[in-house]
GUSEGU-609945 format. One record per residue: residue number from 1; residue in one letter; z, x, y of N, C-alpha, C, O, CB in turn. Coordinates in steps of 0.02 Angstrom, whole numbers, plus 50000, padded with zeros to 5 digits. Glycine has a CB too. Layout:
<atoms>
num  residu  nz  nx  ny  caz  cax  cay  cz  cx  cy  oz  ox  oy  cbz  cbx  cby
NUM  A  Z  X  Y  Z  X  Y  Z  X  Y  Z  X  Y  Z  X  Y $
...
</atoms>
This chain:
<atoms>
num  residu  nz  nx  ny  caz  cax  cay  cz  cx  cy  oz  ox  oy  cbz  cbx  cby
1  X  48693  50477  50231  48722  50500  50169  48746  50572  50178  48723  50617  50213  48672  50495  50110 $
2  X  48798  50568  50138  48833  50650  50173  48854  50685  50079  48858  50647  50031  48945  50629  50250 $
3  X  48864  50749  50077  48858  50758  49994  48947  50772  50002  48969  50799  50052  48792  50840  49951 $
4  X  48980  50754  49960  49039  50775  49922  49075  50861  49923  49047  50911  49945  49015  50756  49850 $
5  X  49132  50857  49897  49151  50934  49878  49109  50944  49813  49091  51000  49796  49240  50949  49863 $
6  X  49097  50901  49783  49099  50901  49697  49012  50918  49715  48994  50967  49682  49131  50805  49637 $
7  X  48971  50896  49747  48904  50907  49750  48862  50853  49749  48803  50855  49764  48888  50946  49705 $
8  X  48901  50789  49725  48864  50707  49719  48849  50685  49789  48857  50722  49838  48920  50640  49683 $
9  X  48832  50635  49791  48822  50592  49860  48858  50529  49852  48856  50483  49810  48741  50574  49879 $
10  X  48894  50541  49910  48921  50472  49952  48872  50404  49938  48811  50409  49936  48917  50490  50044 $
11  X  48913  50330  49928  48887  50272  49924  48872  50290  49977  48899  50336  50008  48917  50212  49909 $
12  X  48799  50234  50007  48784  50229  50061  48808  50153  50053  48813  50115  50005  48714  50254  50081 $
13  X  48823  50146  50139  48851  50068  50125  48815  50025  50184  48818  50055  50238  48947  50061  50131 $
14  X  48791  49979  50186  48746  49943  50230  48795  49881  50227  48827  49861  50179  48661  49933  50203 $
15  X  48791  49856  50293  48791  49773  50290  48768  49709  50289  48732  49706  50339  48806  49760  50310 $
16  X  48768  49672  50271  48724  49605  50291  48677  49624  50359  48619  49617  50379  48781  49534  50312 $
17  X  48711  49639  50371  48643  49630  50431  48602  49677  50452  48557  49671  50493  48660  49611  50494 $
18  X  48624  49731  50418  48568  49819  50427  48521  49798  50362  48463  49817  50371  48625  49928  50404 $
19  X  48531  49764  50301  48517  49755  50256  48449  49691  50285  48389  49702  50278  48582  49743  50211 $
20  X  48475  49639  50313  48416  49596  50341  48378  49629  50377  48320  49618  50359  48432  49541  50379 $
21  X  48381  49677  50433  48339  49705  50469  48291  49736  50428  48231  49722  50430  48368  49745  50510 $
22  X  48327  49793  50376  48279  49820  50341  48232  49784  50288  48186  49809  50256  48309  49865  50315 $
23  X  48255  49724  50288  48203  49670  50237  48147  49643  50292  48088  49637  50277  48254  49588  50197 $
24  X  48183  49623  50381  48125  49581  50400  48067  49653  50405  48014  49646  50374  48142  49529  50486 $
25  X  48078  49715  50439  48048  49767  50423  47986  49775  50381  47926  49788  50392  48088  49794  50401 $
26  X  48027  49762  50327  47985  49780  50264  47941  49704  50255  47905  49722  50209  48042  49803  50187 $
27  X  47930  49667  50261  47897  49606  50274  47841  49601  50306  47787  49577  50291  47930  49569  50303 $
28  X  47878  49653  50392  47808  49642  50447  47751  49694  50433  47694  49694  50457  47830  49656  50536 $
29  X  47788  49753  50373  47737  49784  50349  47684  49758  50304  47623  49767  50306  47761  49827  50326 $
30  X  47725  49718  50255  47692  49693  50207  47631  49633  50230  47578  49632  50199  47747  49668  50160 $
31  X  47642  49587  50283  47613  49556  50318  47551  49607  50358  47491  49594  50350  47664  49523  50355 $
32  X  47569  49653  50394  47497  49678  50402  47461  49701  50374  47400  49693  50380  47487  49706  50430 $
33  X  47498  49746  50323  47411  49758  50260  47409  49733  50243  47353  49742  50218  47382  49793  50209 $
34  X  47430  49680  50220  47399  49620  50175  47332  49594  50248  47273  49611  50243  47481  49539  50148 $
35  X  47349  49568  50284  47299  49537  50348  47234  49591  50341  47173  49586  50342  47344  49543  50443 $
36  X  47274  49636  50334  47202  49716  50350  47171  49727  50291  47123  49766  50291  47236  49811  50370 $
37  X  47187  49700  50240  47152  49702  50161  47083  49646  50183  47023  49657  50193  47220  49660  50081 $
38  X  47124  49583  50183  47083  49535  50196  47028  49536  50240  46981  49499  50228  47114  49494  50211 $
39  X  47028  49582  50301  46978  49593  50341  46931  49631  50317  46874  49614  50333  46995  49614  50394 $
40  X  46940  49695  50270  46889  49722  50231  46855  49716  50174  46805  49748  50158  46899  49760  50226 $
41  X  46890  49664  50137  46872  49630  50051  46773  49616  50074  46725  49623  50035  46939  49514  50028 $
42  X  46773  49596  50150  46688  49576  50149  46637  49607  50143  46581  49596  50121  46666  49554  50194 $
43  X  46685  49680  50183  46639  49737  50206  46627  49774  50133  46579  49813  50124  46677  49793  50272 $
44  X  46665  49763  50092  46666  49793  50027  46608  49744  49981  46570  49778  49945  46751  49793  49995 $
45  X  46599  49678  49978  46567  49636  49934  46483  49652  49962  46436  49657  49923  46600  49550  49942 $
46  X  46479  49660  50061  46424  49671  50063  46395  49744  50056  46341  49771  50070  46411  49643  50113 $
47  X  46439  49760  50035  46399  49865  50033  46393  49859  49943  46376  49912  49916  46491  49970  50070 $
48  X  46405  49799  49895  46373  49808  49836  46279  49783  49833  46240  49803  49789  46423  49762  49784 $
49  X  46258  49737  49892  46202  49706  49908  46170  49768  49951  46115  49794  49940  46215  49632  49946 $
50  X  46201  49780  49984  46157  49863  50011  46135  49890  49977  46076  49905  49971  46185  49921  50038 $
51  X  46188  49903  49940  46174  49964  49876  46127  49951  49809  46114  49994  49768  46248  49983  49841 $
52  X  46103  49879  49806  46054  49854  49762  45997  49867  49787  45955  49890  49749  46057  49789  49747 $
53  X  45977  49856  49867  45941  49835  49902  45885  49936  49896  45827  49957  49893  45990  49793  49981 $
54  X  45962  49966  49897  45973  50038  49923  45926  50069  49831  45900  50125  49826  46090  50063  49943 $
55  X  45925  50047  49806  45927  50082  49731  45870  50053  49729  45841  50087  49686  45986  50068  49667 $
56  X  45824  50003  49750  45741  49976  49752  45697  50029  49785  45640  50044  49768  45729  49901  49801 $
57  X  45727  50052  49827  45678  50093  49877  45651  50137  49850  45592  50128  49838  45703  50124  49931 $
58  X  45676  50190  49834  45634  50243  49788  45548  50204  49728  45487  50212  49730  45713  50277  49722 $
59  X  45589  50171  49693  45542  50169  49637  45476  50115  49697  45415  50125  49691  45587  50123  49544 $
60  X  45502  50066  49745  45459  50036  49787  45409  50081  49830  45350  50069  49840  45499  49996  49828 $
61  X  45430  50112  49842  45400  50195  49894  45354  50227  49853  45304  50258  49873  45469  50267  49913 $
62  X  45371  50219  49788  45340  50280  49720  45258  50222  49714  45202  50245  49728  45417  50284  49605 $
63  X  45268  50150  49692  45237  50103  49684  45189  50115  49721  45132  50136  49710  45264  50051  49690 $
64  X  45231  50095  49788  45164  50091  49836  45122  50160  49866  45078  50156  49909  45190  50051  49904 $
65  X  45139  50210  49841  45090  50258  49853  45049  50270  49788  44990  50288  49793  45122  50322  49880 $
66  X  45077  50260  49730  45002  50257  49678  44984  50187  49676  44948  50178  49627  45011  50285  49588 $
67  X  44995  50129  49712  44952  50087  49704  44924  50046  49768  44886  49998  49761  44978  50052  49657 $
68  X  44945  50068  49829  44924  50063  49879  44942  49980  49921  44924  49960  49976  44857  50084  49863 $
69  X  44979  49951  49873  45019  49896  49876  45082  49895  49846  45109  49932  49806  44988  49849  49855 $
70  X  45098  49844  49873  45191  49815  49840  45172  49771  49758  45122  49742  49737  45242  49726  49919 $
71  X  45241  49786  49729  45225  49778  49679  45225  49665  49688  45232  49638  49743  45284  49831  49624 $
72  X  45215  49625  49622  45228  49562  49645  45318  49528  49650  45339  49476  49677  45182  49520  49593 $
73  X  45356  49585  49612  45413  49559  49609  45452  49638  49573  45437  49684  49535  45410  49478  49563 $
74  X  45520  49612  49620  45574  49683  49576  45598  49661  49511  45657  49676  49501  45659  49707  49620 $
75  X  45576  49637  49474  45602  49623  49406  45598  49691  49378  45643  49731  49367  45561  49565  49363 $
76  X  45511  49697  49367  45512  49777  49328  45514  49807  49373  45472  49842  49345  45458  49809  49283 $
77  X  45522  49836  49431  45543  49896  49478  45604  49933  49456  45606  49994  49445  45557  49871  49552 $
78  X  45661  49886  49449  45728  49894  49459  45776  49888  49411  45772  49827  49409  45743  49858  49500 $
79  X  45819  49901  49369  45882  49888  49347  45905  49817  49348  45903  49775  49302  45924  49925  49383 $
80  X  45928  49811  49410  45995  49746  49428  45973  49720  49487  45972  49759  49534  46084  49775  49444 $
81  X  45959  49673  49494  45936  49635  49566  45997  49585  49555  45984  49526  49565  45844  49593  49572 $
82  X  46077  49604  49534  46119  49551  49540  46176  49590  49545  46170  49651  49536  46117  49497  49486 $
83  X  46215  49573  49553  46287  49599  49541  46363  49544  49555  46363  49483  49557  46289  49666  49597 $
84  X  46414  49584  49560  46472  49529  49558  46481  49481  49610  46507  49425  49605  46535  49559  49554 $
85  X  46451  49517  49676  46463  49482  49709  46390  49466  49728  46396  49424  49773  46512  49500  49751 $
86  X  46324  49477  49718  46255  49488  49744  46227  49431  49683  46228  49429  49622  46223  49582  49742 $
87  X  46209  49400  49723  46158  49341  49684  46106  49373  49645  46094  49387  49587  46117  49289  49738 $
88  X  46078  49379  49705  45994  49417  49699  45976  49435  49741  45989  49412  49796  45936  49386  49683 $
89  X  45927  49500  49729  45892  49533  49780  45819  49531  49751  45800  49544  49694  45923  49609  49797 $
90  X  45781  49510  49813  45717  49500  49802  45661  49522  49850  45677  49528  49909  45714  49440  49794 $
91  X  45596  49537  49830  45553  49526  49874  45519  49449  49902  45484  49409  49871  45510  49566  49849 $
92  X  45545  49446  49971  45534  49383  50008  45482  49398  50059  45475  49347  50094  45599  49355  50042 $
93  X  45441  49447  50080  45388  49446  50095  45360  49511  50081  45392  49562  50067  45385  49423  50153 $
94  X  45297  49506  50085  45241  49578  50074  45214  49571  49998  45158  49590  49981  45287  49670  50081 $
95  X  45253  49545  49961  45216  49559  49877  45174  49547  49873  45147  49494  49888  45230  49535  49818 $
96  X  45144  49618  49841  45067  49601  49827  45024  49622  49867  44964  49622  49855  45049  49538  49826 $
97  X  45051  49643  49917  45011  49648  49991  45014  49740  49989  45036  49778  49945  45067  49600  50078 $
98  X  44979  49756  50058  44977  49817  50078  45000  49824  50128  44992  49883  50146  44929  49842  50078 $
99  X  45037  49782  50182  45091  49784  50251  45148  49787  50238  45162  49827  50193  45093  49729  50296 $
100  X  45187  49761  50259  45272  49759  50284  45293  49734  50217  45258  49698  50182  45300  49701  50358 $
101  X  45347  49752  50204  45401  49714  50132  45449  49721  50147  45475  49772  50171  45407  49739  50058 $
102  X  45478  49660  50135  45522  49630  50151  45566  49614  50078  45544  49584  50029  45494  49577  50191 $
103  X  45641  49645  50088  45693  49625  50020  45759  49582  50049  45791  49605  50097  45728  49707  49975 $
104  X  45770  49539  50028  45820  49501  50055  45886  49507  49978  45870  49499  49919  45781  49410  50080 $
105  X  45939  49520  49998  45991  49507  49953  46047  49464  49985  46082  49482  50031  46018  49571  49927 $
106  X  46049  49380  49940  46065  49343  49952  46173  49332  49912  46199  49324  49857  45997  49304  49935 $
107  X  46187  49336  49951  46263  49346  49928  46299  49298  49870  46264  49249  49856  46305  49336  49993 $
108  X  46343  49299  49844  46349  49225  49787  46381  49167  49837  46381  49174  49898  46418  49239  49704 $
109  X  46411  49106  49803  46438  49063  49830  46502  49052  49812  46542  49019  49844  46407  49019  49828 $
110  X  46512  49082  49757  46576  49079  49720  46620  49149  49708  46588  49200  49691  46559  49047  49651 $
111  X  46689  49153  49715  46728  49204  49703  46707  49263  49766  46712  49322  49747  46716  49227  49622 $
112  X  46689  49255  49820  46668  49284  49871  46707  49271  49947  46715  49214  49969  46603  49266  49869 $
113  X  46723  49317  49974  46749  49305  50061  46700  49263  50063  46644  49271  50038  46747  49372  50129 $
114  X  46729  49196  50104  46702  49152  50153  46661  49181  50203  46607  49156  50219  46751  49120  50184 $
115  X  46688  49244  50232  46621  49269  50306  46563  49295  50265  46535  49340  50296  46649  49351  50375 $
116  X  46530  49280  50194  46485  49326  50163  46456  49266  50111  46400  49264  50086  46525  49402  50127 $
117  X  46493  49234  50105  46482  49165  50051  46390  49118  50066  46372  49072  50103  46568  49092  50080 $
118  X  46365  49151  50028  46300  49109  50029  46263  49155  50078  46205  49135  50079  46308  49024  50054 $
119  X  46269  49200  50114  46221  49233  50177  46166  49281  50135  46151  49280  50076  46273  49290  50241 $
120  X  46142  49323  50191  46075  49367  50187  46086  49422  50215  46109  49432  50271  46014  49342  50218 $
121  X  46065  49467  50165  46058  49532  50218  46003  49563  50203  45999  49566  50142  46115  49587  50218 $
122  X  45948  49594  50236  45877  49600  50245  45853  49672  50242  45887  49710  50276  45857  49570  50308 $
123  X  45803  49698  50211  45793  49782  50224  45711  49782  50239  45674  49746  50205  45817  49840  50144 $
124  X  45698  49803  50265  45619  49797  50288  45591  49900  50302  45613  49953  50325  45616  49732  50389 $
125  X  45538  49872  50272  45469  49933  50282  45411  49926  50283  45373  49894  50247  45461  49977  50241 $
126  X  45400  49969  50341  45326  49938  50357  45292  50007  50377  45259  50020  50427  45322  49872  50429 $
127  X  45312  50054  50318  45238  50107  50332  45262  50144  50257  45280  50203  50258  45236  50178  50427 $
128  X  45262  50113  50206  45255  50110  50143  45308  50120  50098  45298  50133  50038  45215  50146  50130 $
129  X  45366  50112  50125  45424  50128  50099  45445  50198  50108  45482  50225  50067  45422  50113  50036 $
130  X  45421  50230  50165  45463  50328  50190  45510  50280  50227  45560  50285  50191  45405  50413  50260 $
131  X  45528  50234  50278  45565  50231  50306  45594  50141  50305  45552  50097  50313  45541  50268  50360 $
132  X  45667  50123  50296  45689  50065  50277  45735  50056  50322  45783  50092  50333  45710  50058  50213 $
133  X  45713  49985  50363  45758  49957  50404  45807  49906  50380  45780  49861  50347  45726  49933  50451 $
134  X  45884  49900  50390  45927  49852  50389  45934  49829  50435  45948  49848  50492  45973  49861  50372 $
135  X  45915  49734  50385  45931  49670  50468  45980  49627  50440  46005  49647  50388  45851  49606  50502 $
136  X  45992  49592  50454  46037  49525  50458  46043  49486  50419  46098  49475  50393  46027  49488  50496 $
137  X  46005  49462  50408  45965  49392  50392  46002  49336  50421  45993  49325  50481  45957  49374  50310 $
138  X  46054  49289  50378  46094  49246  50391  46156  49269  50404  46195  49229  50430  46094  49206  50350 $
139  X  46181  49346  50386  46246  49341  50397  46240  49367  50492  46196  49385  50530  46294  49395  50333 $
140  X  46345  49349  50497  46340  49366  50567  46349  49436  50560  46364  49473  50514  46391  49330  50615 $
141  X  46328  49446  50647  46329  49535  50625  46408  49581  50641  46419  49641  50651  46259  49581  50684 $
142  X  46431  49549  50638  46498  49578  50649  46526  49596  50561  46555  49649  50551  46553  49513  50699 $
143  X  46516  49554  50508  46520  49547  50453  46489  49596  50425  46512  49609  50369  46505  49495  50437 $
144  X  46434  49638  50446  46360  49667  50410  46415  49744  50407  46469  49757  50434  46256  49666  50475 $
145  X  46378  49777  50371  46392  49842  50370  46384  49924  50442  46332  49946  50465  46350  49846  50311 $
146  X  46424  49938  50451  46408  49975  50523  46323  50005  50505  46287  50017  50553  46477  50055  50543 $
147  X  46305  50013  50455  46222  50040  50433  46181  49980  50448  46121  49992  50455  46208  50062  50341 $
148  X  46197  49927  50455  46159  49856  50474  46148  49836  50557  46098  49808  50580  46207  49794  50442 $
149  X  46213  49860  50596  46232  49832  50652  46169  49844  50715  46141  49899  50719  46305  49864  50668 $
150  X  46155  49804  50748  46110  49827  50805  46169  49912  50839  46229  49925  50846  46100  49737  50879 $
151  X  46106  49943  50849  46135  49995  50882  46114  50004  50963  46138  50050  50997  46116  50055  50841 $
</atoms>
C-alpha cells in the first residue's frame, strides 16, 4: 500500500490466488491452536482435582496434630470435595488411623477430556500431614500435572 498526493491510501488489490494463499495460511494457523487447545483442556480439568486435594491439607495437618489421628472422612474437614470437572475427593486410606493418608480425587465421566475421564489422582502423607506426596493413581502419567510426574 502506497499513500496518495491527497494523503488517503491506495486500494490494495489482491488476486484470486494471493487471496487463496492467504486463506490456506490462515487455516494452518487456525488448525494448530485449535490441536494445541485440545492438548491442554486435560491439564487444566486435572489442576481443578489438585487443587481440591491441595485445599484438604492444611485443615488435615491441623487435625492430625490436635488429635493425633486422621479425621474419619473430609466431609467436615473441607468446603468442596467436588467440582466441575472433580467427582470427589476422598479419604481412601488412613481414616481414623495414626499412619499414612491417603486422598484420592476421582475425575467425572461426563463433559470431561477423554485422557482424564473416570481416572485418579492420589496425594499421600505419611508423617502427619508437614509433607504431601503426588501419585497417579489410574491416570497415565503423561496426562498428570508436571507437580505429579515421576521426577
Amino acid at each position: 500500500m502506497s499513500e496518495s498526493a491527497e494523503g488517503g491510501l491506495k486500494k490494495f488489490k489482491v488476486g484470486w490466488r494471493g487471496f487463496l494463499a492467504l486463506l490456506a495460511t490462515i487455516l494452518r494457523i487456525a488448525v494448530v491452536a485449535i490441536s494445541s487447545y485440545g492438548d491442554f483442556t486435560h491439564f487444566a480439568q486435572n489442576s481443578e482435582a489438585i487443587t481440591l486435594m491441595a485445599s484438604a491439607k492444611a485443615p488435615l495437618g491441623e487435625y492430625f496434630q490436635q488429635n493425633e489421628k486422621w479425621p474419619e472422612d473430609l466431609d467436615k474437614m473441607v468446603e468442596n470435595t467436588s467440582g466441575r470437572f472433580t467427582r470427589s475427593v476422598a479419604i481412601t486410606r488412613g481414616a481414623g488411623g495414626a499412619g499414612e493418608i491417603e486422598l484420592t480425587a476421582t475425575m467425572r465421566t461426563e463433559d470431561v477430556d477423554r485422557r482424564v475421564r473416570g481416572k485418579t489422582i492420589l496425594m499421600v502423607s505419611s508423617d502427619g500431614g508437614k509433607t504431601w506426596t503426588c501419585k497417579r493413581g489410574t491416570m497415565a502419567e503423561e496426562n498428570l500435572p508436571a507437580s505429579c510426574r515421576k521426577k
